[in-house]
KOLVOSE-573151 format. One record per residue (C-alpha): residue in one letter; x, y, z. Coordinates in Angstrom, 3 decimals, padded with zeros to 6 digits. Example, Ala and Ser with C-alpha at 12.3 -4.5 7.8 and 13.67 -1.06 7.14 Angstrom:
2
R r       xx       yy       zz
R A  012.300 -004.500  007.800
R S  013.670 -001.060  007.140
***
This chain:
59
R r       xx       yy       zz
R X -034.926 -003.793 -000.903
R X -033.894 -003.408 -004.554
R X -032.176 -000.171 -003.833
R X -030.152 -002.672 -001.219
R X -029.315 -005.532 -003.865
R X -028.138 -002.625 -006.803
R X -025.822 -000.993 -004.461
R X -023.653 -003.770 -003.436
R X -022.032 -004.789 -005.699
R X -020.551 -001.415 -006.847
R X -019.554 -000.345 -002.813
R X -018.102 -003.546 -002.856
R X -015.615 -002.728 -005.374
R X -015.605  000.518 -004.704
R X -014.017 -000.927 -000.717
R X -011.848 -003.358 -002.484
R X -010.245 -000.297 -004.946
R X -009.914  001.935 -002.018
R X -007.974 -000.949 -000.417
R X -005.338 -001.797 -003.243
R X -004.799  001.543 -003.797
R X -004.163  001.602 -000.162
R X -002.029 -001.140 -000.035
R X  000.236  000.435 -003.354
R X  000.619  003.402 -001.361
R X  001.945  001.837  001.883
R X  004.451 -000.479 -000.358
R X  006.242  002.480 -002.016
R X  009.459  003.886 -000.479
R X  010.554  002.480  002.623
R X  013.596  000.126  003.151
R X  013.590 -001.538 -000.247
R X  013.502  001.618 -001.844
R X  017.598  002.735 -001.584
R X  018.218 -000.782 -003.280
R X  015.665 -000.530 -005.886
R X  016.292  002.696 -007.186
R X  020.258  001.643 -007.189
R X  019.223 -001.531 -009.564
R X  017.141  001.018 -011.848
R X  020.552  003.053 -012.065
R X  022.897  000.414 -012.672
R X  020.391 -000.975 -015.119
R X  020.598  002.382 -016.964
R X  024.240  002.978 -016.524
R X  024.355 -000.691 -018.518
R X  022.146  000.177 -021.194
R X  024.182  003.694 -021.406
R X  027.758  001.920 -021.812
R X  026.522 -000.635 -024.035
R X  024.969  001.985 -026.853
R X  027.848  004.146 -026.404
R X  030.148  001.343 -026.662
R X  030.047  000.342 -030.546
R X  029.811  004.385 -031.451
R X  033.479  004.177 -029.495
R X  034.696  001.445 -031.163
R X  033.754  002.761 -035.239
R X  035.347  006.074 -034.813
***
């Protein structure tokens, strides 16, 4: 019964890994994806404008 007690706890984890991994899967994409992927843009097209904007304004 020893065998029993040492392999519990690591199939335990090993279940609960399988199942966020899972769960991170499933949550990508989908219907929130369009609208996240348009804030990453306009995040970037911010950051863009504002480092190109003092460059623009010394020369």
């Amino acid at each position: 019964m020893d065998y029993v007690s040492a392999l519990v706890p690591p199939v335990v984890m090993a279940v609960f890994f399988i199942g966020v991994v899972r769960v991170i899967v499933k949550t990508q994409g989908g219907a929130a994806k369009a609208k996240e992927d348009a804030a990453v843009d306009a995040a970037l097209a911010r950051a863009e404008s504002a480092r190109q904007a003092p460059a623009r304004g010394d020369a």
